[in-house]
Structure formats: C-alpha cells, structure tokens
Steps between C-alpha positions, in 0.01 A plus 500: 500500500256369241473651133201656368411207327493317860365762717194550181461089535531503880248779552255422249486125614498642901168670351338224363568278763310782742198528267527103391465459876210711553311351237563213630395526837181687357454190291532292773259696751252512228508139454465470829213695537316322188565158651360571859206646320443217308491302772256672676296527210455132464463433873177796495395377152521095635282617851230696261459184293487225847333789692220460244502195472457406855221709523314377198542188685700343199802394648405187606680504847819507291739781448703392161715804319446497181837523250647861550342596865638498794553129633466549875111533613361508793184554703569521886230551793389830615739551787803378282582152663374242279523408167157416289643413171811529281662464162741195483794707497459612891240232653576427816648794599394744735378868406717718285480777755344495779544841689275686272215231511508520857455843529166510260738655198213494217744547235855320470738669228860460584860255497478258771796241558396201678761275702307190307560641176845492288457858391252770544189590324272769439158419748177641328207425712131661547247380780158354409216571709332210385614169318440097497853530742280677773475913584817700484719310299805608368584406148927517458655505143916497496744511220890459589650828406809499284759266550840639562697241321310628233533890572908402520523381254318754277732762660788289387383489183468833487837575664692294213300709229598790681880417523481418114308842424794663677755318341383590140472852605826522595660327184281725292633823700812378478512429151332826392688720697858335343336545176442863580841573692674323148549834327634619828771226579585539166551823482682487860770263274501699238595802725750248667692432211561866373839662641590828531605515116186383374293768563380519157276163541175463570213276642256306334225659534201250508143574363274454799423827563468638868754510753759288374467657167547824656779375712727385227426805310639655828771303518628611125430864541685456786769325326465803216598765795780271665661470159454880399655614901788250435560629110436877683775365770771374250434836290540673799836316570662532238440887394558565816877352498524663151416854667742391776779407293540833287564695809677232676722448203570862397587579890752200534652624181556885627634374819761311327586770279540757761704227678738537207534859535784634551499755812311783435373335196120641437325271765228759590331449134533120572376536847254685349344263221550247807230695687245509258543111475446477839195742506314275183606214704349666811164551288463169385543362824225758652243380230576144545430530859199698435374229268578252753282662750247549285492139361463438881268735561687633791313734661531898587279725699198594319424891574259738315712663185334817344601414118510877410747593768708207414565600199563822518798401786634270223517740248654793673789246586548397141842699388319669164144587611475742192366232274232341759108672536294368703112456532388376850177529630476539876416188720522224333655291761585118503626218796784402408896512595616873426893341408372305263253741308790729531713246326242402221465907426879484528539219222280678246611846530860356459377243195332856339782719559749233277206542273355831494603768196367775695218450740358279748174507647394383830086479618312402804178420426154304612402312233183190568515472871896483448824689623703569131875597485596593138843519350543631166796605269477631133789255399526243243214245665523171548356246206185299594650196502758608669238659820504176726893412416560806709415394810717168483786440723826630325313577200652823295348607163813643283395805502520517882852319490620769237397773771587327793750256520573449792095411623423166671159500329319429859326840544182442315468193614537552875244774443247267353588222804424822755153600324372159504641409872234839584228345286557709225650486155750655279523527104567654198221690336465671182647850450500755196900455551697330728479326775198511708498308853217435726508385815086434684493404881185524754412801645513511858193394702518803673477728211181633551442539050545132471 
C-alpha cells in the first residue's frame, strides 16, 4: 500500500496528466482548425486576386503566384478536360478535380487529393462566364494542407513538454506533501520512542497551526490522560493492597491464635473478630468489582425509577430512621438502573449517618429541567479543599477514619462514577452545617413536566 505522501503524489499527478491531456488535445484540435483555415484563406484570397486579374485582362496569359499565395493555379475548359494555363508548380498536369467541373459546379471550395500530387490540397475554384480563356472557365487555386511530419512532430513536442509538466508536478507534490507530513513522522517517532514509563513526556508541538498543530496538541492531552489513568491505576493498586492487607493480616493472626487455644479456649470471640474481617474483606471486594464494572461501563437494564419512591424504600430499611426527614416531591422520575441509584442513595445515607449529630435530611426535587437527590447531615462538614478529595478512590478525611475505621473509602466515589454513567453529576455543595450532597440526573422523557 502506498503512504499518503504517495497516494497525494500519485493522485494529484493522475489529475494533471487527465487535464494536461485535455488541453492538449484542445490545443492540438485548435491548431488544427487555425491551420486548415489558413489555408483556405490564402487559396480564396490567391483566386480573388488571379480572378481579377484575368478579367481585367492583366495577366498576360500567365498565371505566376505571387510570394505567400497559393502556388498551384490553374484555368481548365468549361467541361473540365483541358488545361488553359498554369503556375509552374503544376504545368503540365491535368485538372485538380475534375468531377465537379464536369458537372457545371460554379463554385469549388473543398480538399481534393490528386493521384499526381504528393499530398493533398485545398481546391478553391469559381467559373467565369467570360474571359480571354473562352466562356465558362474555371479558375482553380490550391494550397497543400498541413503536412503531417509537421503536425507529428508538433504533437511530439508537445508530448515531451507534457511529460516534463507532469514530472515537476509530481516532485513538487511530493516534496510539499513530505514537508507537510514532517511534523507528523516526527511526532509518529516521538510517540515510538516513549514506553510505558514515560508517560510524563510530551511532543513537540510545532507552530503551523491547523491540523497538525491540533494533532500534536491531541497527542499530549492524550498523553496528559494516559499518564493521570496509569498514576490513578498505581494509586489504585497500591491502597487497594493496603486495605487488603489489614484484614488479611489481622484474620491470619486470629486464626493462629485460636489455633493455640487450648480446648475450650474462647474461640467464639476469635471466630468472631474473624468474621468481621471477612465481612470488610467481603466489602472491599464488592466495591472493587463495582468499580470495575463501572470503569467498564458494563451495562444493566435501564427501567423508569420514580426518585421519590426510591428513597423512601431506602430509608425505611435504614436500621435508625428516627434521625432521617425527608422532602420528596412526587414524580420526578429518571432512566436509569434502579440497583445502582439504590446503591448511590445507599452510600450517602451511610457516609451521613457516620457523620450526622442528630439529623439527616433527604429531598426529591425538580430543579432546571433536572431530577435532584439531596443528602444532608448537620455534622462537622467537610473543608473546601477537602470537597473533590472525597470522591477519590480510597480517599478518607481523618475525621471519617476516626468514625469509621473500618471504611474502604469507595462509597462516594462509586456514587459519583454511577451519576455520571446516567449523564448526571454528583457533588458537594454548600450547607449552613455539614455535609450537603447533591446528586442531578435527566428527567425522564416521558415525564410529561419536563
């Protein structure tokens, strides 16, 4: 397969040829054309001048061209047979044509090749009624027509000129368009050489402006969002072994103990502390696979989910339901997965109830067009610099690792992951005290409000 470069070079020159050869043959027909009526013009204008002459009775019984007419003359009886006089370049030969004197033609205008003659000529002749020949008389004037050699060789001429036009169009195609594609090749090695650990390099972006501008601007913001997935990916890594060790670690340690035990020993509280390893081991393992599906963007079934309803079946399953109100306004209804709402209204109810002093407020609510889900708690708020923190993988403020310690810090941002799969979004917004999370989706096309 050819490269850009040779498919630009082979299709621009294919072009050229086409329209090279078009103007070419046009050329040529033209020329044509001009040279056949050139020579009829000088055989009409050389029979007006020896026309007039004959009748004036000036030409002497002589028929002499002068320079720049036609050279063959001729005057030749009435019923075409003989010839009465002729120029020196065809005396002694017989009439020029012959048919149309025969048959009383008046007026001759046409290309007549005799056997007697080396090439043909075009025959302008006009009848006399009266002359010093006799009556009826016609008076022939014939100029060869263009020589062939000569038309080859023209169109040989015009061929090389034609092969060189072609052949500087393609060297200038093909030089342009490498000069163009430079940036790119270069940019192709550039990309070559990086490795998976050099993420943090760039491309030279060169000044041109336009698409290869653009493109190595791609190519580094690119490069910007490969190196931030693969720093996401190693952060990812390793707190996730460090959540996966605690348990891991405190459960190998209690089963060695209890192995120690003497019968009847007090295994149960053991067995016990084993479980809840287990279960926080269970939990990260649930939110890591619901990250992974999530990064994958695995899909569930997409049903209508009445907001309002929702959460009022999340709430009542809560185990204290004295400190949650709710506000919910009645059909505000979304497309979406009705698991994973429930599990995004699950993660914030849990993260206010760690945080909550004593109340926790969920609405339901149109708000611009959109479906909003509100979770707010009157505890001890999160900082502003501190709001987008949150919703990174395995990140835990101290204040939620002082209330919860045993959290995998993947609730929030699972949450976020689910709003934004639905086209929606979900953030921290200001709050007299507390925490204060909102959560905005589409409304339903069906909702007959939106």
């Amino acid at each position: 397969m050819f490269s850009v470069r040779g498919r630009a070079t082979l299709l621009t020159t294919v072009v050229a040829g086409l329209i090279l050869l078009l103007s070419f043959t046009l050329c040529m027909l033209l020329l044509r054309d001009w040279a056949v009526n050139k020579v009829e013009e000088t055989a009409e204008s050389t029979l007006e001048r020896v026309t007039f002459d004959i009748v004036q009775g000036r030409s002497g019984g002589t028929l002499n061209p002068a320079d720049g007419e036609s050279p063959m003359l001729q005057v030749v009886s009435a019923d075409g047979r003989r010839v009465l006089a002729a120029s020196e370049a065809i005396a002694g030969r017989p009439p020029i044509v012959h048919a149309d004197l025969a048959a009383g033609e008046m007026l001759v205008d046409r290309r007549a090749c005799p056997r007697f003659l080396d090439e043909c000529v075009w025959v302008f002749g006009l009848r006399l009624r009266t002359s010093p020949y006799g009556t009826g008389v016609m008076v022939l004037a014939a100029s060869p027509m263009p020589r062939l050699a000569s038309a080859w060789l023209l169109a040989l001429a015009m061929a090389l000129i034609l092969a060189a036009l072609l052949a500087l169009i393609a060297w200038w195609t093909w030089h342009t368009v490498g000069r163009a594609l430079a940036p790119v090749d270069r940019i192709r090695g550039e990309m070559d050489a990086l490795s998976a650990g050099g993420l943090d390099q760039r491309v030279l972006v060169p000044q041109t402006g336009g698409e290869i501008q653009w493109l190595a601007e791609a190519v580094n913001t690119m490069l910007g969002r490969l190196e931030e997935a693969a720093n996401r990916e190693r952060r990812f890594i390793s707190d996730a072994s460090h959540d996966l060790r605690n348990p891991i670690a405190g459960l190998h340690t209690r089963l060695e103990v209890a192995l120690t035990e003497p019968e009847g020993g007090g295994w149960r509280t053991m067995v016990r502390s084993a479980l809840r390893d287990t279960e926080r081991l269970n939990d990260i393992v649930v939110d890591l696979l619901e990250l992974s599906r999530l990064d994958a963007r695995a899909p569930l079934p997409v049903e209508t989910v009445d907001l309002a309803e929702l959460a009022r079946r999340e709430v009542e399953r809560r185990p204290d339901t004295a400190l949650i109100t709710t506000r919910t306004e009645p059909g505000v209804v979304v497309h979406a997965s009705r698991v994973r709402l429930a599990r995004v209204l699950g993660n914030l109810l849990s993260n206010a109830e760690r945080h909550a002093e004593s109340r926790i407020e969920v609405v339901v609510a149109r708000e611009a067009g959109r479906a909003v889900l509100a979770v707010a708690d009157d505890g001890a708020g999160i900082p502003p610099d501190q709001r987008d923190r949150v919703f990174e993988r395995f990140a835990r403020l101290a204040e939620s690792r002082r209330r919860d310690p045993q959290g995998t810090g993947l609730g929030l941002p699972i949450a976020r992951e689910i709003a934004e799969i639905y086209g929606g979004t979900l953030s921290l917004a200001d709050a007299p005290g507390g925490a204060r999370f909102i959560m905005r989706l589409p409304l339903a096309p069906s909702d007959p409000t939106n």
